[in-house]
C-alpha positions as CSV (number, residue, x, y, z in Angstrom):
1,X,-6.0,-16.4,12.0
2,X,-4.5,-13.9,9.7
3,X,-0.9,-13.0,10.2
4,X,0.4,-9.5,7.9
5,X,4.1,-8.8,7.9
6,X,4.0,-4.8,6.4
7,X,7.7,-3.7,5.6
8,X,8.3,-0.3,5.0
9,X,11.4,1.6,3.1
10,X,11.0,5.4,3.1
11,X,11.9,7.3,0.7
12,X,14.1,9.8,2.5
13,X,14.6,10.6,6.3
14,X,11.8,13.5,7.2
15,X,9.6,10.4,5.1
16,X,10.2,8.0,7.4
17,X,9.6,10.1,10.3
18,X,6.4,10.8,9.2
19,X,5.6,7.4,8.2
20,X,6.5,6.2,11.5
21,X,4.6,8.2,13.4
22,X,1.4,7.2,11.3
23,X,2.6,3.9,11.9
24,X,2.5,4.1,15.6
25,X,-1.0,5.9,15.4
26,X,-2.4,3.5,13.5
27,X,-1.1,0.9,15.8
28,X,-2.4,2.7,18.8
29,X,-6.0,2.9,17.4
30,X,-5.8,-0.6,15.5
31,X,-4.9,-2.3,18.8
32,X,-8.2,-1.9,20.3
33,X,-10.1,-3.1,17.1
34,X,-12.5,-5.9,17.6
35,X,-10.9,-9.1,16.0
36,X,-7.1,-7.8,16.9
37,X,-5.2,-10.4,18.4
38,X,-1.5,-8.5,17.9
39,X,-0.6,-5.3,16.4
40,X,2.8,-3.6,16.9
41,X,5.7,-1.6,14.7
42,X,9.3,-2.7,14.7
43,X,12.3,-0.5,13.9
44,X,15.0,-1.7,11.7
45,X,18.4,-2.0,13.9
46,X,20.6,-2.2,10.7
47,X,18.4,-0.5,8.5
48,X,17.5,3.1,9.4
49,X,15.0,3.9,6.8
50,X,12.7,0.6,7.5
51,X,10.5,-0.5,9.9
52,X,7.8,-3.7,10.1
53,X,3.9,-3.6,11.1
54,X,3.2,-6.8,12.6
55,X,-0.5,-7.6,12.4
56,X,-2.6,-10.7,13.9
57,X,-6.2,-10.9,13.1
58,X,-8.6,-13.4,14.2
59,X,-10.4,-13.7,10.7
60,X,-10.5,-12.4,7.7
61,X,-13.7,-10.3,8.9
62,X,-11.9,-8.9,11.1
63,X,-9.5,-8.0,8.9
64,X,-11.6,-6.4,6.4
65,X,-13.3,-4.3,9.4
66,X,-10.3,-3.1,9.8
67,X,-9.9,-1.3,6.4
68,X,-12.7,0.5,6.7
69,X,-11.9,2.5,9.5
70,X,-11.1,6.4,9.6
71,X,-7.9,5.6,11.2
72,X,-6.6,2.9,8.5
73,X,-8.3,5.1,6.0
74,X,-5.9,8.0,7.2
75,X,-2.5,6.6,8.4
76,X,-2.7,4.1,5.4
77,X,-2.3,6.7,2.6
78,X,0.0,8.7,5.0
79,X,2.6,6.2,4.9
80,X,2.2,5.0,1.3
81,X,2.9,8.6,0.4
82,X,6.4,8.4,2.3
83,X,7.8,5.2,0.7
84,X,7.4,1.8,-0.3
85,X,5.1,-0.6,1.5
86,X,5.5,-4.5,0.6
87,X,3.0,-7.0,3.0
88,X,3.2,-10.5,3.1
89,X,0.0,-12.4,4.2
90,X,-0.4,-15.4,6.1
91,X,-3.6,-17.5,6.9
92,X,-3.2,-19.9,9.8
């Protein structure tokens, strides 16, 4: 299993709204990928300009499936463009 932790810090406000709502498009689309165990996107409650994808993959196949779809090739550069994006990665 592949655990990703994706924190996000926006660059301004109107950035993080954007970012967010890729955020929660991706998650919508990534959810019903094959491989997906958990997939969700977590507000900040001290932090207004950061929130957290949580992502659980089965395998790294799965994983790398992932990448290569039209939704994580357009949400992915969507949110980059509003901020900072650091991930940790975890292999169970």
């Amino acid at each position: 299993m592949i655990r990703l932790n994706c924190f996000f810090k926006a660059n301004d406000g109107e950035q993080y709204k954007t970012a967010l709502e890729a955020a929660k498009a991706l998650t919508s689309y990534s959810q019903h990928h094959e491989g997906c165990i958990a997939y969700d996107v977590f507000q900040s409650a001290t932090r207004p300009d950061v929130f957290l994808i949580c992502e659980t993959w089965q395998d790294a196949a799965s994983l790398d499936k992932h990448s290569t779809t039209p939704e994580f090739k357009k949400y992915s550069p969507m949110m980059r463009q509003c901020g900072e994006m650091k991930v940790e990665k975890f292999e169970f």
